[in-house]
C-alpha positions as CSV (number, residue, x, y, z in Angstrom):
1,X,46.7,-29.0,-18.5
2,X,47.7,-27.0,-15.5
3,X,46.3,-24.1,-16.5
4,X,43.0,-26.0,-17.2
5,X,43.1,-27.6,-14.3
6,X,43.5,-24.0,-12.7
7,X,40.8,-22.0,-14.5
8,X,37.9,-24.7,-14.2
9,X,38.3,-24.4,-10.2
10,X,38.1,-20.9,-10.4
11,X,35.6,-20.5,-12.3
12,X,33.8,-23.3,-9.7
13,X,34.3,-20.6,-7.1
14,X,32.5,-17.9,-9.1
15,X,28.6,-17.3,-7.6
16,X,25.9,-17.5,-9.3
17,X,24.8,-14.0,-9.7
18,X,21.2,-12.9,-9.4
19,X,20.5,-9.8,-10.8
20,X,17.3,-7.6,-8.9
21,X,15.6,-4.4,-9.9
22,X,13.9,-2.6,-7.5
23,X,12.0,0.5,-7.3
24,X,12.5,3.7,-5.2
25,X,12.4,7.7,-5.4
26,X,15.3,7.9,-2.9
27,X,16.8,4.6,-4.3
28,X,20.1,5.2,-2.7
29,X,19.3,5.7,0.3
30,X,17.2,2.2,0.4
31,X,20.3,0.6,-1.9
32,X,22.9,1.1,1.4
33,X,20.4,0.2,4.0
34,X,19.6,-3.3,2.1
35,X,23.4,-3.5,1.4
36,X,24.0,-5.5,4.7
37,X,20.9,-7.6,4.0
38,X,22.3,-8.3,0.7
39,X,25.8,-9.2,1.9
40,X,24.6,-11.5,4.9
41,X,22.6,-13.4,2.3
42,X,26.1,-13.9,0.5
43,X,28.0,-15.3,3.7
44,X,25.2,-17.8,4.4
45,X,24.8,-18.6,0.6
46,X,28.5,-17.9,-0.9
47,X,27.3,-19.6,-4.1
48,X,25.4,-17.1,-4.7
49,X,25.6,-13.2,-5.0
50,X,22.1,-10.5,-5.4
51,X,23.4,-7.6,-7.7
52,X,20.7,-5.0,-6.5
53,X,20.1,-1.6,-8.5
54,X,17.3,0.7,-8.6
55,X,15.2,2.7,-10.7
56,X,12.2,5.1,-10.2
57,X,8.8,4.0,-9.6
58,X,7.6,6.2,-12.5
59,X,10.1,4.4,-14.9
60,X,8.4,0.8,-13.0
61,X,5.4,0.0,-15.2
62,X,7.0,0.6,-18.2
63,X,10.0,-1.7,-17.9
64,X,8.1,-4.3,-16.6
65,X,5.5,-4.3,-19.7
66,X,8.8,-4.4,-21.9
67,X,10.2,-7.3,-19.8
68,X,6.5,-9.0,-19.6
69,X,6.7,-8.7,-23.9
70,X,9.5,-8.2,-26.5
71,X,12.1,-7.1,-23.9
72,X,11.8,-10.4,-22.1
73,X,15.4,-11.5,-22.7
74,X,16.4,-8.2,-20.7
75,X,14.5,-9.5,-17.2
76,X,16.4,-9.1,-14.7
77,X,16.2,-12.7,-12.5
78,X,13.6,-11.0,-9.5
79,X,11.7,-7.4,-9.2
80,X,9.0,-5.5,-6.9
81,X,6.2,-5.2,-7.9
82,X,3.3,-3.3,-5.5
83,X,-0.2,-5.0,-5.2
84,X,-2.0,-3.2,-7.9
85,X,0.1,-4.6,-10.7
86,X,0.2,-8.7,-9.5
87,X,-2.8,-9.1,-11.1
88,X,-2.2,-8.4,-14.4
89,X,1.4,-9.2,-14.6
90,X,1.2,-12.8,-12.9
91,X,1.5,-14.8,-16.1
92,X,4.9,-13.5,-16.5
93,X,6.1,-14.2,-12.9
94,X,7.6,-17.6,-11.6
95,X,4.4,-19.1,-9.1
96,X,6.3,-21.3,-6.5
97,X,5.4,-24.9,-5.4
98,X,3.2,-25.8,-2.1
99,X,6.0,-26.7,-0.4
100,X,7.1,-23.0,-0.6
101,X,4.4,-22.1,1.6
102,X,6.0,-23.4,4.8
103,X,7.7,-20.0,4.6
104,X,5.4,-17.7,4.4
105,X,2.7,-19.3,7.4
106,X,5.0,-16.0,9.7
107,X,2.9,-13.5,7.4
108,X,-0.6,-12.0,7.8
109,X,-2.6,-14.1,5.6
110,X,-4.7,-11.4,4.1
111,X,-1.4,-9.6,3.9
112,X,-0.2,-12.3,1.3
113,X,-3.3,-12.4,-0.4
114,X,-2.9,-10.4,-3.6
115,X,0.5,-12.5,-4.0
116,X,-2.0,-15.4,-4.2
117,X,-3.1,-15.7,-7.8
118,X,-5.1,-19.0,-8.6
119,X,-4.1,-20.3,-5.2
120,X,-0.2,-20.1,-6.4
121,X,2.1,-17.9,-4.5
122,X,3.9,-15.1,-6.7
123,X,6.4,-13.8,-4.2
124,X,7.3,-13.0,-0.9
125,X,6.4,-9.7,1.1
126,X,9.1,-6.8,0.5
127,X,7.9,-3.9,2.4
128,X,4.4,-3.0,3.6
129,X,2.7,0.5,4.5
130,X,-0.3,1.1,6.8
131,X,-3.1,3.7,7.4
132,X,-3.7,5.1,10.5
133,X,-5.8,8.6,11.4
134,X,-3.5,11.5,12.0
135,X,-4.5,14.1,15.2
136,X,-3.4,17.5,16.3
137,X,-3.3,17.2,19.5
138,X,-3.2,20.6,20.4
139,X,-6.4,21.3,18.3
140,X,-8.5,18.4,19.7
141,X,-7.7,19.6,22.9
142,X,-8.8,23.2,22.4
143,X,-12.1,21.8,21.1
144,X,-12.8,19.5,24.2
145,X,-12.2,16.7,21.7
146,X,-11.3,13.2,22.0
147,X,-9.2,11.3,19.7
148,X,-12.6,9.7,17.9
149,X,-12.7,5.6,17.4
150,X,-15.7,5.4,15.2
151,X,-16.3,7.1,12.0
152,X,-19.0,8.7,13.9
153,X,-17.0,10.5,16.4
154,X,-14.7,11.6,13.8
155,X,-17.3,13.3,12.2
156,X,-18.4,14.7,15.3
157,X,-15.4,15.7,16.5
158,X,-14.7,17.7,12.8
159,X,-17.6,19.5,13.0
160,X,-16.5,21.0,16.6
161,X,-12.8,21.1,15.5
162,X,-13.4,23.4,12.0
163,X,-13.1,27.1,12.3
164,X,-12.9,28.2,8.8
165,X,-12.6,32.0,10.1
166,X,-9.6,31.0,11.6
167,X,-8.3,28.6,8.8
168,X,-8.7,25.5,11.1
169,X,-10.3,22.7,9.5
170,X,-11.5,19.4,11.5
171,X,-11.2,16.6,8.4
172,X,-9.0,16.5,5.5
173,X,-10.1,14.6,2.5
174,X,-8.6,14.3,-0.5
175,X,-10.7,14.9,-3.4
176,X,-8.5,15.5,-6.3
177,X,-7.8,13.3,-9.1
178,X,-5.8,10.8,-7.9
179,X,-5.3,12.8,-4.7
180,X,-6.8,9.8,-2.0
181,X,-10.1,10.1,-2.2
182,X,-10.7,6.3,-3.6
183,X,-8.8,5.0,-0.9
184,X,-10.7,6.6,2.0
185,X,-13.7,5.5,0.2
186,X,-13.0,2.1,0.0
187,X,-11.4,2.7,3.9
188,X,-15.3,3.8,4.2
189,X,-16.8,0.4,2.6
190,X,-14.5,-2.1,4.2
191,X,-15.1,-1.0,7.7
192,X,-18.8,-1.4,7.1
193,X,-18.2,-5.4,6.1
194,X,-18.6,-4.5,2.0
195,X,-16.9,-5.4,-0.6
196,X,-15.9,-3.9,-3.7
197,X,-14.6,-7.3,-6.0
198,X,-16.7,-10.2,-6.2
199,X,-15.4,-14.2,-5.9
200,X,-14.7,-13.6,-9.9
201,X,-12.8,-10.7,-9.5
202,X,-15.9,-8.4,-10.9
203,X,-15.7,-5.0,-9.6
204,X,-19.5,-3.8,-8.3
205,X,-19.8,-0.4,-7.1
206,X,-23.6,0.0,-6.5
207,X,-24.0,-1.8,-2.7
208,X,-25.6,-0.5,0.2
209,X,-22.7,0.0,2.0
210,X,-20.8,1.5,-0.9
211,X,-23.8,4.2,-1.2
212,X,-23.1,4.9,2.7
213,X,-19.6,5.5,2.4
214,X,-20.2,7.9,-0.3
215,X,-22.9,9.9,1.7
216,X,-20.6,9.7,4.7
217,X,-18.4,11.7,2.5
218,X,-20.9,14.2,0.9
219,X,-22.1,14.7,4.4
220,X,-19.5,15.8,5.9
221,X,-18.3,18.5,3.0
222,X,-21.8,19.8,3.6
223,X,-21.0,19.9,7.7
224,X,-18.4,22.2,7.3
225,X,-16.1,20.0,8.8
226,X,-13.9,20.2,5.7
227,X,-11.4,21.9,4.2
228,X,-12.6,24.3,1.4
229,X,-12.8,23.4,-2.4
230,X,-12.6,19.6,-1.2
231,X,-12.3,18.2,-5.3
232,X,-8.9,20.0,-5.2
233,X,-6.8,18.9,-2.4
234,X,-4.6,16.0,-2.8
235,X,-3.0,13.6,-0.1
236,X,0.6,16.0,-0.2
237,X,-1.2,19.2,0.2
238,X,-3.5,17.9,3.3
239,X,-0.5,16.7,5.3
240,X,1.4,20.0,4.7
241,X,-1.7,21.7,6.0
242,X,-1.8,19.4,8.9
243,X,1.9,19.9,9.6
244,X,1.0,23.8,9.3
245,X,-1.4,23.5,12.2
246,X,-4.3,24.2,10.2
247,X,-6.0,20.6,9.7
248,X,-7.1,18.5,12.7
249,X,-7.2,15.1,11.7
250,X,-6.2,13.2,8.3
251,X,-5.6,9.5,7.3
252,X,-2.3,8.8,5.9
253,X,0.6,6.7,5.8
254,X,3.6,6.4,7.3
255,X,5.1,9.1,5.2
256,X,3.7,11.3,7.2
257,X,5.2,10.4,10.2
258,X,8.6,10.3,8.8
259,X,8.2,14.2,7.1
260,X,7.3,15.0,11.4
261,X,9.9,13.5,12.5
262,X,12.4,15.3,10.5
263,X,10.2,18.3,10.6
264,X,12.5,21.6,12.7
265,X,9.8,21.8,15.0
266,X,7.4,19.1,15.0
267,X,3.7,19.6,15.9
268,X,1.6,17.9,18.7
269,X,0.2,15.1,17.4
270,X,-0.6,11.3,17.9
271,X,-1.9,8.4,15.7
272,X,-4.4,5.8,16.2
273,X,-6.2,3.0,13.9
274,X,-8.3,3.6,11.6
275,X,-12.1,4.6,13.0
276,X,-14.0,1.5,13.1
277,X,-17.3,1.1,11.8
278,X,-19.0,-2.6,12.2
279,X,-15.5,-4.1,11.4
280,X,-12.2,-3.3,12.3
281,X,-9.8,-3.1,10.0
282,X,-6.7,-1.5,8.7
283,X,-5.5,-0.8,5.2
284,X,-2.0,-1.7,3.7
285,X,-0.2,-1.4,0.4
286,X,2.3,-3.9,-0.8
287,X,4.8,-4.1,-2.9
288,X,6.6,-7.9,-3.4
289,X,9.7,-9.7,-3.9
290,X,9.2,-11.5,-7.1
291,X,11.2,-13.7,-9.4
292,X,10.6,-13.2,-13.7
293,X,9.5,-16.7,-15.4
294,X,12.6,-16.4,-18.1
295,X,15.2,-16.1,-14.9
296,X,17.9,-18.9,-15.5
297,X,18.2,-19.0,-11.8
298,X,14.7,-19.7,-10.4
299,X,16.0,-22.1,-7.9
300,X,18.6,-20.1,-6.5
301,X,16.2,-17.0,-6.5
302,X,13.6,-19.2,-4.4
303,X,16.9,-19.5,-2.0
304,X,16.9,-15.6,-1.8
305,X,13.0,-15.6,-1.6
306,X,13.4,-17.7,1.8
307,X,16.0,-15.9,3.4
308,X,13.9,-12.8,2.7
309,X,11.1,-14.8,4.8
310,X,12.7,-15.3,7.6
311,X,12.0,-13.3,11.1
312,X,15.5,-12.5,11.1
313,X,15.6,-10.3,7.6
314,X,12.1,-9.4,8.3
315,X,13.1,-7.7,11.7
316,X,16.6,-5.9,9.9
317,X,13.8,-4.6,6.9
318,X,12.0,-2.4,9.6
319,X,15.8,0.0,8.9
320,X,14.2,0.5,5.4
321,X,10.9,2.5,6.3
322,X,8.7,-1.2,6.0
323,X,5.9,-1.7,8.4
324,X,6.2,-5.2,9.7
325,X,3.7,-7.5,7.6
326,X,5.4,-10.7,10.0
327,X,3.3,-11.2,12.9
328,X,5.9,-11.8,15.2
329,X,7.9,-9.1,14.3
330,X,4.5,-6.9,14.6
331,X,3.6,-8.5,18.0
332,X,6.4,-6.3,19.6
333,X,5.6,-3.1,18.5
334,X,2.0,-3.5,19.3
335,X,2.0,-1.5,22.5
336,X,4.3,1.3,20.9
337,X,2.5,4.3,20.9
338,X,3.2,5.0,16.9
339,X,3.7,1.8,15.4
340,X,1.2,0.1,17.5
341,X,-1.4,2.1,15.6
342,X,0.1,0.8,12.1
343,X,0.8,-2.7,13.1
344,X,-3.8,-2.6,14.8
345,X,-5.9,-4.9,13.2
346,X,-3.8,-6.2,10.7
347,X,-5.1,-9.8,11.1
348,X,-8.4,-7.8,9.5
349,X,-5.9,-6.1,6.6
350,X,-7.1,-4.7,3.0
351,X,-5.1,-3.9,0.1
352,X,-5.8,-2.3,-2.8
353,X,-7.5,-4.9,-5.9
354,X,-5.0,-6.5,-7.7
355,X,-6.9,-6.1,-10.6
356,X,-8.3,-2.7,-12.5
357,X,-7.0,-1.1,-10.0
358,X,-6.2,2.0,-11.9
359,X,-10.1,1.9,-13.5
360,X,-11.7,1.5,-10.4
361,X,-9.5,4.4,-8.7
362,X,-10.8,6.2,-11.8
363,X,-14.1,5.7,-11.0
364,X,-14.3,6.1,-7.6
365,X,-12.8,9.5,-8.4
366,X,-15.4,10.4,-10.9
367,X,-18.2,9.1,-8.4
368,X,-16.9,11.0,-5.5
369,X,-16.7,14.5,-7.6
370,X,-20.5,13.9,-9.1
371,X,-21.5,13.5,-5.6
372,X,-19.5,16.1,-3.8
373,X,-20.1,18.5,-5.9
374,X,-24.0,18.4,-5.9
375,X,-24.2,17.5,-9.6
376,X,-26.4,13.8,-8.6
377,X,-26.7,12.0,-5.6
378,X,-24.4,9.2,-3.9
379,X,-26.5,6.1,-5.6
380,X,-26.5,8.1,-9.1
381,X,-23.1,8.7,-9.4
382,X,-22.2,5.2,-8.3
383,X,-24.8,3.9,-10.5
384,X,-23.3,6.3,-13.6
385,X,-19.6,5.2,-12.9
386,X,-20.8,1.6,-12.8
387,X,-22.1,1.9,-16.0
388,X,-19.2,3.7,-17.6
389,X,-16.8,1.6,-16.6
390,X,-17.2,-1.6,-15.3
391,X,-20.7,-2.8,-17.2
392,X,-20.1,-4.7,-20.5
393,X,-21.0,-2.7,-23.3
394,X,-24.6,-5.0,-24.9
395,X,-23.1,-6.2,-28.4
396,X,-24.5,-4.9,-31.8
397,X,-27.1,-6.5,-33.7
């Protein structure tokens, strides 16, 4: 009876362990860093314990379609999944109650938005990266240039910048496949108050302001401002040559500043927000904390959710490479001179759709090499790519 007695209170002191799968290229590096996170969650909570491990992001989508189908039983109880992918994989993640909500009211609304999926909340914000518009300042300066604020004045300014004798360019843009080039195009479209999804989540490429973008972008390969052979530059090879001296200006991420900062000798250089055109705006990607409808342990997971939440965590996140998406954590850094440039205007943020995101990427690709390349004009390669891959095909007779 003893020994009864004895095992049922230890087993009463065991935790509740949650099991989470998260996603990183340098996973181990990002495991030791949350480790403290992780543990602090345990003293507050010490019925519960988060057993974290990682796995690459190309492995991501493919485990989570098995755990979203006839894997479901191997779910771990909470992921991360980035703002692309919510959409489409919402049926299979726990939506949490209004009373959740109280929470979240810390975060950037239209940072939250693609979490919001038929006005339920799908998780919690687990790190967050912003755009901002890269400069050489050395090479602005030897062009009598100032860091531009409009899209106009970066055009400008690329045109005086570019030397192509000497292998100086003023603009990078990333034409490749896949490279960028959809994301500075939508960059492009939401600063000039358009919009690429309608209120039903239809994707419509042909709009004024879409049309402009596109231009905006045909124009300046034709200006010279560019590097060469635009349609075969991707994002990687632009900030090498901007890290090289040989590019003025480029929009990236803050991987970019991280690869200076570690850099031997880093360049001259500064960042701002993005150019404004009749809106201000900045663009972030997403990635979320959520928890898997076939977890056992919803409840305590939603425990875990809030701690994430709070100012507290948010602030010790900021050690893992996350821009702060909580507005009073972002309210100090807003006079920094580099992370006040990522934290500007994100009360006016964008994210990537969290629907057909990889078709529309697609076809902003295919419109931006049609047009670039001279082989139809900005309105007929939108109007082509519309067709191709967003109209509904008129049913047979």
């Amino acid at each position: 009876m003893w020994h009864v007695l004895l095992t049922s209170a230890c087993n009463a002191q065991q935790p509740i362990r949650l099991s989470l799968v998260a996603w990183q290229d340098d996973g181990d590096a990002e495991l030791r860093k949350c480790a403290g996170i992780l543990s602090e969650f345990s003293r507050q909570h010490p019925q519960f314990q988060v057993d974290m491990t990682y796995d690459s992001w190309a492995n991501a989508y493919g485990r989570l379609s098995r755990w979203c189908g006839s894997l479901n039983e191997y779910a771990p109880d909470m992921t991360i999944i980035p703002d692309q992918w919510m959409g489409e994989f919402s049926d299979h993640l726990y939506a949490f109650g209004p009373g959740f909500t109280q929470h979240l009211q810390a975060f950037f609304p239209l940072v939250l938005a693609p979490a919001i999926i038929d006005g339920r909340t799908h998780g919690v914000p687990w790190r967050m990266d912003s755009q901002v518009l890269y400069y050489r300042t050395d090479l602005l300066a030897e062009a009598g240039q100032s860091p531009p604020q409009t899209w106009e004045q970066l055009s400008a300014a690329a045109t005086e910048v570019a030397n192509p004798s000497k292998g100086i360019y003023g603009f990078g843009l990333p034409g490749a496949v896949s490279g960028g080039g959809a994301n500075l195009l939508l960059t492009l479209l939401w600063s000039s108050g358009g919009a690429v999804v309608d209120d039903d989540g239809e994707i419509h490429l042909v709009s004024e302001q879409m049309i402009a973008a596109l231009d905006y972008c045909v124009q300046l390969a034709r200006s010279g401002a560019l590097q060469p052979e635009v349609l075969a530059w991707d994002q990687a090879s632009l900030q090498q040559t901007f890290m090289d001296g040989k590019l003025a200006m480029l929009i990236a991420d803050s991987t970019l500043a991280t690869r200076l900062h570690q850099s031997k000798t880093p360049p001259d250089y500064a960042v701002s927000s993005l150019p404004a055109g009749d809106h201000p705006l900045a663009f972030v990607s997403m990635s979320y904390l959520v928890v898997m409808r076939t977890s056992r342990h919803r409840e305590a997971c939603q425990e875990f959710l809030k701690y994430m939440a709070s100012k507290d965590v948010q602030e010790r996140m900021l050690q893992t490479g996350t821009i702060p998406s909580h507005w009073e954590v972002a309210e100090r850094f807003k006079r920094e001179a580099l992370m006040g440039a990522f934290v500007a205007n994100l009360e006016h943020a964008h994210s990537r759709p969290n629907h057909n995101w990889e078709l529309l990427q697609a076809g902003l690709d295919d419109a931006l090499f049609l047009a670039i390349s001279g082989r139809m004009s900005a309105t007929e390669a939108l109007e082509l790519v519309q067709a191709k891959y967003f109209s509904a095909t008129p049913e047979t007779e």
